[in-house]
N, C-alpha and C positions, 0 to 999 in steps of 0.2 A: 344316139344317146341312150343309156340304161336307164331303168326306171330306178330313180331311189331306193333304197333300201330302206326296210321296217325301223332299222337303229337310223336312218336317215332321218327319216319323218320325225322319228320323236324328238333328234337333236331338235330340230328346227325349233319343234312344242315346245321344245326348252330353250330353245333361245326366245320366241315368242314371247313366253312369261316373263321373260328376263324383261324385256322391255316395258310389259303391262305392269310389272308390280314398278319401273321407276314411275311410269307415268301411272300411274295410283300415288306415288309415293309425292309426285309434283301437283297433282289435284288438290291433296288434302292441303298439302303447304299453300297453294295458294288462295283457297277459299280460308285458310286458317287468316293468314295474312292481312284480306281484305275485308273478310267478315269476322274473325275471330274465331275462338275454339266454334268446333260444329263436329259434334257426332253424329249428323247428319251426313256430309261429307264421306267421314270415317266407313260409316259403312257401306253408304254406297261404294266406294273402294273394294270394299271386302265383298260384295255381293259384285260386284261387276270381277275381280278376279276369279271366285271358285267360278260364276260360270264364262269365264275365258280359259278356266282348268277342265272345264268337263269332259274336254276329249281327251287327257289326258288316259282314262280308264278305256278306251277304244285302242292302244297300242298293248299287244298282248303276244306273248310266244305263241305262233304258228302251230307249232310241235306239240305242247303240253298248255298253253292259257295262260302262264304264268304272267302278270305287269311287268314289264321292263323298269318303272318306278321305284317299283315295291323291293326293298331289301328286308328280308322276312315279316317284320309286323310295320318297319318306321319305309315312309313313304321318303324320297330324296329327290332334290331338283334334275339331276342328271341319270339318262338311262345308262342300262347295261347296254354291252357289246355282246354278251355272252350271257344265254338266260342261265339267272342259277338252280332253277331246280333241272332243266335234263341237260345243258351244256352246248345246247342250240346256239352256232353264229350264226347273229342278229346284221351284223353289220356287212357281212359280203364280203370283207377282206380280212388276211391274217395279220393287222397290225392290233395291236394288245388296244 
């Protein structure tokens, strides 16, 4: 079996969050629920995300550094295949 690829690992980062932000999203509803509004709650949510995100910034072009994330300044939940600043495939194979 092959080792994963770099655009492999980060899919995953990004399916990972996918999951953390519903169950953030089911946390808050349910302490809302039982105890009522609490931005208590709220932000533990949001602090237990960014750092479930941190290693988002540890997937980087091989070749030049660049984030896989980062589309020039706005950050996106999905990485590249192809880094855009040298053109580097991230992902191992030629499908787009």
């Amino acid at each position: 079996m092959t080792a994963p690829t770099l655009y492999d690992q980060a899919r995953r980062h990004a399916q990972f969050m996918a999951g953390a932000l519903v169950l953030s999203i089911l946390f808050v509803l349910v302490v809302e629920r039982f105890f009522g509004h609490s931005t208590i709650a709220f932000g533990i949510a949001i602090v237990a995300l960014v750092f479930a995100n941190r290693r988002m910034l540890g997937f980087n072009c091989p070749t030049c550094g660049k984030n896989l994330f980062f589309r020039g300044i706005f950050v996106v939940p999905w990485p590249n295949r192809t880094c855009g600043k040298c053109g580097t495939r991230l992902s191992g194979t030629d499908a787009p």
